[in-house]
N, C-alpha and C positions, 0 to 999 in steps of 0.2 A: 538772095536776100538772107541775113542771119539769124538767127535763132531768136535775138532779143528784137527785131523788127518785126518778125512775123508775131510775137508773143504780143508787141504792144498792139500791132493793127490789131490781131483778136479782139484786144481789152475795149480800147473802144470802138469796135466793130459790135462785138457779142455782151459787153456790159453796160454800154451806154444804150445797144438796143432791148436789152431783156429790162432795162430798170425801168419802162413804160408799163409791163405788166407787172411790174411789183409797185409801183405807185398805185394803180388800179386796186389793186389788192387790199392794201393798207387803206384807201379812202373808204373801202366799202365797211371799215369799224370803227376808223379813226376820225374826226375832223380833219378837214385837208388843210387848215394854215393850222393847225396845230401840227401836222404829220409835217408839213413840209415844215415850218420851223423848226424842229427838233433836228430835222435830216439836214438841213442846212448848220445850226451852230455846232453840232456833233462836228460834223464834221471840218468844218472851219476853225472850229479850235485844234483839232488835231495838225491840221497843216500848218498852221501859226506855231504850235508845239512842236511839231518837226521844224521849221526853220531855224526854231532858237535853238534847238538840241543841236545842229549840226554848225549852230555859230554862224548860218547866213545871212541871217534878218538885217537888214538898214532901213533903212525909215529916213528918203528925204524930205526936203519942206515939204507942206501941204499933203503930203502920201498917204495918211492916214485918213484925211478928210476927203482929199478925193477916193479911195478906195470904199470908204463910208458911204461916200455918194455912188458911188458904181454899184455897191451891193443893194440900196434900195432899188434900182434902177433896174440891174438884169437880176436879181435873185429875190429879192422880196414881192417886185411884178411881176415879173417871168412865171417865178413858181408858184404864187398867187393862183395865175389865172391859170396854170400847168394842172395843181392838184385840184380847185378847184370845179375845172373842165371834166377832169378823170372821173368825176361823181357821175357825170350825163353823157361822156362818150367812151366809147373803147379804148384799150391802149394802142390799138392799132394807126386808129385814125388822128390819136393826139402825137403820137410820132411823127406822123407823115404832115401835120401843122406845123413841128418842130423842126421838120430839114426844111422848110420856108428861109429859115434864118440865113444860110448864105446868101439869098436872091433878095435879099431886105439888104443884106450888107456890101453886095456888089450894085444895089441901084442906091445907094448914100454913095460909096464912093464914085459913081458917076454922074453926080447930083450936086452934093455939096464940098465933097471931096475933091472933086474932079482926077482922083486919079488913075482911072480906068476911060477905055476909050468906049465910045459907042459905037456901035459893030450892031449889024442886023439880025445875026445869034442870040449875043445880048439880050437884044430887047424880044425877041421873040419867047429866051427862057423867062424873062419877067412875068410877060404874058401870059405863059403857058399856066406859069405855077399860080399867079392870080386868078386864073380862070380853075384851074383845081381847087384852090379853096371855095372860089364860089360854088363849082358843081359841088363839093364835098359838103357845104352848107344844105344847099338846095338839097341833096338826097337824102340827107339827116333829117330835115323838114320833114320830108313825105313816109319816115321812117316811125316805130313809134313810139319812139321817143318824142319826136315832135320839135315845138318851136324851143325847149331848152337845149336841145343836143345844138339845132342852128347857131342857139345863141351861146353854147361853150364853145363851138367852133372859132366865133366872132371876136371873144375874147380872149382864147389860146393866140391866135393869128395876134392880136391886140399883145398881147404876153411877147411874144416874138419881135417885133418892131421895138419894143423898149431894148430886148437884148441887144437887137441888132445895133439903135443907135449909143448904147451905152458901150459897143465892142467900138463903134466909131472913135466914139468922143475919149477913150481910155488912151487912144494912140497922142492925145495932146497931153495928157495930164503926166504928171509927179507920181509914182505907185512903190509902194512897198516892191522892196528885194531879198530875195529872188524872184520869180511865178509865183511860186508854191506859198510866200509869206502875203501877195497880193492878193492869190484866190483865198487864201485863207482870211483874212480880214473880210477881204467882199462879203465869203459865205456867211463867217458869221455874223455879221451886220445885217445883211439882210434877212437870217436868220430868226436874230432877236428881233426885228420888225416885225417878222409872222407870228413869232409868239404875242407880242402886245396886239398887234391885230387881231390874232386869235380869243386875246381874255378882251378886248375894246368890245367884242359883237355876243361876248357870251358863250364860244363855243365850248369854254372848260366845264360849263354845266353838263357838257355832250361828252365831255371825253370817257370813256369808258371805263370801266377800274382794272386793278390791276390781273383781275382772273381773265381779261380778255387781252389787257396790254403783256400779257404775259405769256399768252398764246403761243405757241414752235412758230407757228405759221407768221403769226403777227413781228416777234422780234427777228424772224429769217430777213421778212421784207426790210425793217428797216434797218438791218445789219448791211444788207446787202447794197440799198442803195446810200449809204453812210460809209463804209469799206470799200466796194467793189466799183462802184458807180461814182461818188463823188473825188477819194482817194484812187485810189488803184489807175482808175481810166483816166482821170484826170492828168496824174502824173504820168503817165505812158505815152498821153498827146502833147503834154508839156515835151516831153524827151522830143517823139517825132518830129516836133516843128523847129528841131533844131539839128535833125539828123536827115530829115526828106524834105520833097519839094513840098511847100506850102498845098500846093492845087492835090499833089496825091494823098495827102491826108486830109484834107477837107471832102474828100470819099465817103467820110464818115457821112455825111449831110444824107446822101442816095441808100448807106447802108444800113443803118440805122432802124428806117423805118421796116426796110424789108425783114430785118430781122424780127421787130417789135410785130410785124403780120403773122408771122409766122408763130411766133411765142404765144399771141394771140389766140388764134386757131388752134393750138396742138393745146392748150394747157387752159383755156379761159373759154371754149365753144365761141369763141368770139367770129360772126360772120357779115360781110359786107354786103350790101345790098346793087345791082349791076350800077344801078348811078355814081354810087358811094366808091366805086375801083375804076371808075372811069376819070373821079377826082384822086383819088388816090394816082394813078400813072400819068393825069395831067401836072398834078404835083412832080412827081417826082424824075419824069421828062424835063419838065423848067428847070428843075436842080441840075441838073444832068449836063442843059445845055448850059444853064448860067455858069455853071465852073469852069463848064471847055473855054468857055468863051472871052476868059478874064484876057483882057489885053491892057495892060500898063501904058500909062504914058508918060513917054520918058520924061526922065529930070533936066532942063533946058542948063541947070547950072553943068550937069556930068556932061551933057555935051557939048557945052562951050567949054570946058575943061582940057576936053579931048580933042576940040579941034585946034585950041591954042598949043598947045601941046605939039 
């Protein structure tokens, strides 16, 4: 494997998993739809700037409006209920919520999509990982934190389903081009939604001044997940799915969280409870087997094609 392949799995291997402790960080001074709003238009303007600087930007019909509509959907929800959740649970255990997303988006595509087959794998990794969220609910219950950590569980998982079906519904629509000009619109759209959410509820009375917004610590976090996490890794997966197999970069799903446990523990004392890692490896089992398990089903036009042929 060469040098620029290993460099990008790193990036979202090691950047997409450490940004779970550095969301964690930032909520603990920030308001979370103000933190994740900013982390989102920051960034999203810069990749929309990049597109134009390099002259690739197009814009077909409706691209913009459906892109608009994709960012409220997986960025303004998603991270809604991402940074929000951070407040009541670990980064550890909202990672291991977050690799849910492939097993959300291979049971659409075998649902309403149809195009995946059902295989006994399959549906076993469905199960697996549903039955991790719940043990993962249930041990946070008994934990004490109590019924809020359950109930950020319930609505990170809830965060997850929107992403998943807005990754669905993106494969029919009209989207800004290149990648980089479409995430970039998404983010920032959904972006500027967490901000107006954020002042809708009042949190700018919370937000803290700038001796605290100004903190090493505070502008590292969201440097990091603004550069390293939203750009950086983003554009390194963008590369990957055009240079590897689809199934071996969606690895990310299984790595990710391992990473964000371990980031956890070494740097935040962050510790699991034996229930809470029983849902944790149920989770992360179902990811494991749901991606082996992807079976396509073939295109009936390609192989009447092939047999007229």
């Amino acid at each position: 494997m060469s040098l620029r392949k290993l460099l990008a799995y790193g990036a979202i291997y090691v950047l997409w998993g450490g940004s779970f402790l550095a969301i964690r960080i930032l909520v603990a001074h920030v308001p979370p739809f103000f933190a994740a709003g900013s982390r989102m238009t920051l960034a999203g303007l810069v990749l929309v700037a990049y597109s134009h600087l390099r002259g690739a930007a197009q814009y077909p019909k409706y691209s913009i409006r459906n892109a608009s509509a994709l960012g409220f959907l997986m960025f303004t929800v998603m991270y809604a209920a991402l940074f929000w959740g951070e407040v009541r649970v670990s980064s550890g255990i909202a990672a291991v919520i977050s690799a849910m997303i492939p097993v959300w988006i291979f049971a659409g595509e075998v649902v309403l999509l149809r195009t995946q087959k059902v295989t006994v794998p399959s549906i076993a990794g469905i199960l697996l990982g549903f039955a991790g969220v719940v043990v993962l609910a249930d041990g946070s219950r008994t934990a004490s934190a109590g019924r809020a950590s359950a109930l950020a569980i319930a609505v990170m998982a809830g965060g997850t389903l929107c992403w998943a079906g807005g990754t669905l519904w993106s494969r029919r629509l009209a989207l800004p081009k290149p990648p980089t000009a479409s995430a970039g619109w998404q983010m920032a759209t959904g972006g500027a939604l967490l901000l107006l959410l954020s002042v809708a509820i009042g949190e700018m009375r919370h937000v803290p001044g700038a001796e605290v917004l100004l903190r090493v610590r505070i502008l590292a976090c969201m440097a990091y997940l603004v550069i390293a996490a939203s750009i950086l890794a983003y554009t390194a997966y963008v590369w990957l799915i055009e240079h590897e197999p689809a199934s071996r970069v969606a690895s990310y799903a299984y790595v990710n969280p391992v990473i964000a446990l371990i980031a956890g523990a070494l740097l935040a004392d962050e510790r699991l409870s034996a229930l809470q890692l029983l849902g944790v490896l149920l989770v992360l089992a179902g990811v494991l087997v749901t991606l082996r398990a992807r079976r396509p089903v073939p295109d009936t036009r390609t192989v009447s094609r092939k047999m007229m042929a």
